[in-house]
KEROTOR-579252 format. One record per residue (C-alpha): residue in three letters; z, y, x. Coordinates in steps of 0.001 Angstrom, whole numbers, plus 500000, padded with zeros to 6 digits. Last residue first. Example, Ala and Ser with C-alpha at 12.3 -4.5 7.8 and 13.67 -1.06 7.14 Angstrom:
<recs>
SER507140498940513670 ALA507800495500512300 
</recs>
This chain:
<recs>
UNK134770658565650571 UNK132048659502652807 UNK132054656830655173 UNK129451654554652787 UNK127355656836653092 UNK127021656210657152 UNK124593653468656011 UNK122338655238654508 UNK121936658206657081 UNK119085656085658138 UNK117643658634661424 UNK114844657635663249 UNK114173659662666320 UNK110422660215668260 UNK109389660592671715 UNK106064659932672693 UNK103243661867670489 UNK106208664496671108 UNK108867665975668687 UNK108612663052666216 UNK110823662874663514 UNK112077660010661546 UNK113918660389658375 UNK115257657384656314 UNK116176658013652563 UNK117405655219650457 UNK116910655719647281 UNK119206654353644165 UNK120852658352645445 UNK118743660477643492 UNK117087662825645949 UNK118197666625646357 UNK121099666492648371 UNK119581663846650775 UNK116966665614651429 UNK118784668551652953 UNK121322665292654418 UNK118013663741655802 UNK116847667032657358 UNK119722668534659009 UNK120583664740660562 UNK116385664836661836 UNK116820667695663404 UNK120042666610664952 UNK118318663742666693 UNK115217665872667492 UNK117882667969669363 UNK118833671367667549 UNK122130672170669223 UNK124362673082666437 UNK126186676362665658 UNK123344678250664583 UNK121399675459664142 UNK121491675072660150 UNK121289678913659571 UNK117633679003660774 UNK115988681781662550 UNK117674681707665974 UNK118314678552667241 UNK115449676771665413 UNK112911679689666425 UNK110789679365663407 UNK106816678371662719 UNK108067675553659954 UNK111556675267659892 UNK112868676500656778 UNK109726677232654296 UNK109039673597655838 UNK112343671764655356 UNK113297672834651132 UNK110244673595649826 UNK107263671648651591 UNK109996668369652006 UNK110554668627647983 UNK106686669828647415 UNK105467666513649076 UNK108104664255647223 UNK106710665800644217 UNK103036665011644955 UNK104536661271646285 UNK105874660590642592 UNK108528657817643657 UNK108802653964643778 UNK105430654379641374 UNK103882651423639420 UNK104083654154636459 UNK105861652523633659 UNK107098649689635981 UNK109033651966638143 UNK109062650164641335 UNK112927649884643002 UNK113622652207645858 UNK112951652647649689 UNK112365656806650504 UNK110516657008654190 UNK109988660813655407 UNK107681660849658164 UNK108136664529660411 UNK105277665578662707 UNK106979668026665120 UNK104364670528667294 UNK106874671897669491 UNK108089674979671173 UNK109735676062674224 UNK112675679149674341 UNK113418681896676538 UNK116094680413678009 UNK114833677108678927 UNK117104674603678380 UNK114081672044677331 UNK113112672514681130 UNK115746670105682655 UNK118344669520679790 UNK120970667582681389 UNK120688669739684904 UNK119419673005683762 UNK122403672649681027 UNK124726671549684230 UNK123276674933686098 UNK123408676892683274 UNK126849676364682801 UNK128114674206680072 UNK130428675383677205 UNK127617676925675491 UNK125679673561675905 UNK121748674014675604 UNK118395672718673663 UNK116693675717672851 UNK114369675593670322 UNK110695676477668705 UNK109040675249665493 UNK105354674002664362 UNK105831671750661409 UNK104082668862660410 UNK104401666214656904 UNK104095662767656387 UNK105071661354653446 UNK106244657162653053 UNK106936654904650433 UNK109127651630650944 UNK109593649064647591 UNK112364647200646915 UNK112114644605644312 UNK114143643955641200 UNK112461640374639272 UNK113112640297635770 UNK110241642836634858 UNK107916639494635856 UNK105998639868639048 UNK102714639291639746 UNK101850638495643352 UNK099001639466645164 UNK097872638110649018 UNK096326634745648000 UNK095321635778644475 UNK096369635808640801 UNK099926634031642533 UNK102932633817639622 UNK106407634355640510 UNK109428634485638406 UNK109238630215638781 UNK110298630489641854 UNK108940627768644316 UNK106044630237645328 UNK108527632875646868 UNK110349630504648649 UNK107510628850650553 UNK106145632755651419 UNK109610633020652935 UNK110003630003654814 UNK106255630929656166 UNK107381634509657145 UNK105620637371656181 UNK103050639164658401 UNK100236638828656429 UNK102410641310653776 UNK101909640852650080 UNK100523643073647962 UNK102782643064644512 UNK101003643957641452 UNK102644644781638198 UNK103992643192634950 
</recs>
């Protein structure tokens, strides 16, 4: 059995369900304890920052029309950003350990395979995964969740959202394009 904290912001219809099954069993307002019957989906999230510079520009384009979609981000000598980077894994709860997924080991997957890559490099320049893509925070985040992706078990989902400003940020659930993989 393990401990279950409840959301405030759950729905009444839900919060009715829940108590009418008879897998549930309330030890306090906002805890449920739930039988090893019951598969629930739990969301854990790292955080992690890297410092990194990029280009964003068209080859095809001149540098006129990148000037024009890219405004100062097609600068040719390059503009950097602090990026804070959440990685957000969504899996069952072991019930040996209470753990969707060790969070020291998720740490030293992202520190290992995105930081030693990205952090304090020239995206178009130093990394093989840009060469021949325009690194966007959109496509960032793509590179990341499919490096990720590779090395998490797949009864995860994996979302990756990155933040290049305080601002702006992407989310990227490469879940659901899975499927398209054959």
């Amino acid at each position: 059995m393990f401990c279950f904290f409840v959301s405030f912001e759950l729905n009444l219809s839900i919060k009715l369900l829940i108590r009418q099954s008879p897998e549930y069993r309330f030890q306090s307002p906002y805890c449920i304890i739930l039988s090893n019957k019951v598969s629930m989906k739990v969301a854990v999230f790292r955080k992690e920052h890297f410092n990194a510079a990029h280009r964003l520009y068209n080859p095809d384009w001149s540098e006129d029309k990148n000037w024009e979609v890219f405004g100062k981000c097609s600068n040719p000598n390059f503009h950097g950003h602090n990026y804070e980077l959440i990685i957000k894994l969504v899996g069952p709860v072991n019930p040996e350990t209470g753990y969707v997924y060790d969070m020291k080991a998720l740490s030293r997957l992202i520190k290992e395979n995105v930081l030693k890559k990205f952090d304090h490099k020239n995206l178009n320049l130093d990394t093989d995964e840009f060469k021949n893509i325009n690194p966007s925070a959109e496509n960032i985040a793509v590179v990341i969740w499919n490096i990720l992706r590779n090395k998490i078990e797949e009864k995860y989902d994996l979302i990756v959202q990155v933040y290049e400003t305080e601002r702006n940020f992407v989310e990227y659930d490469g879940n659901e394009n899975e499927s398209l993989r054959g």
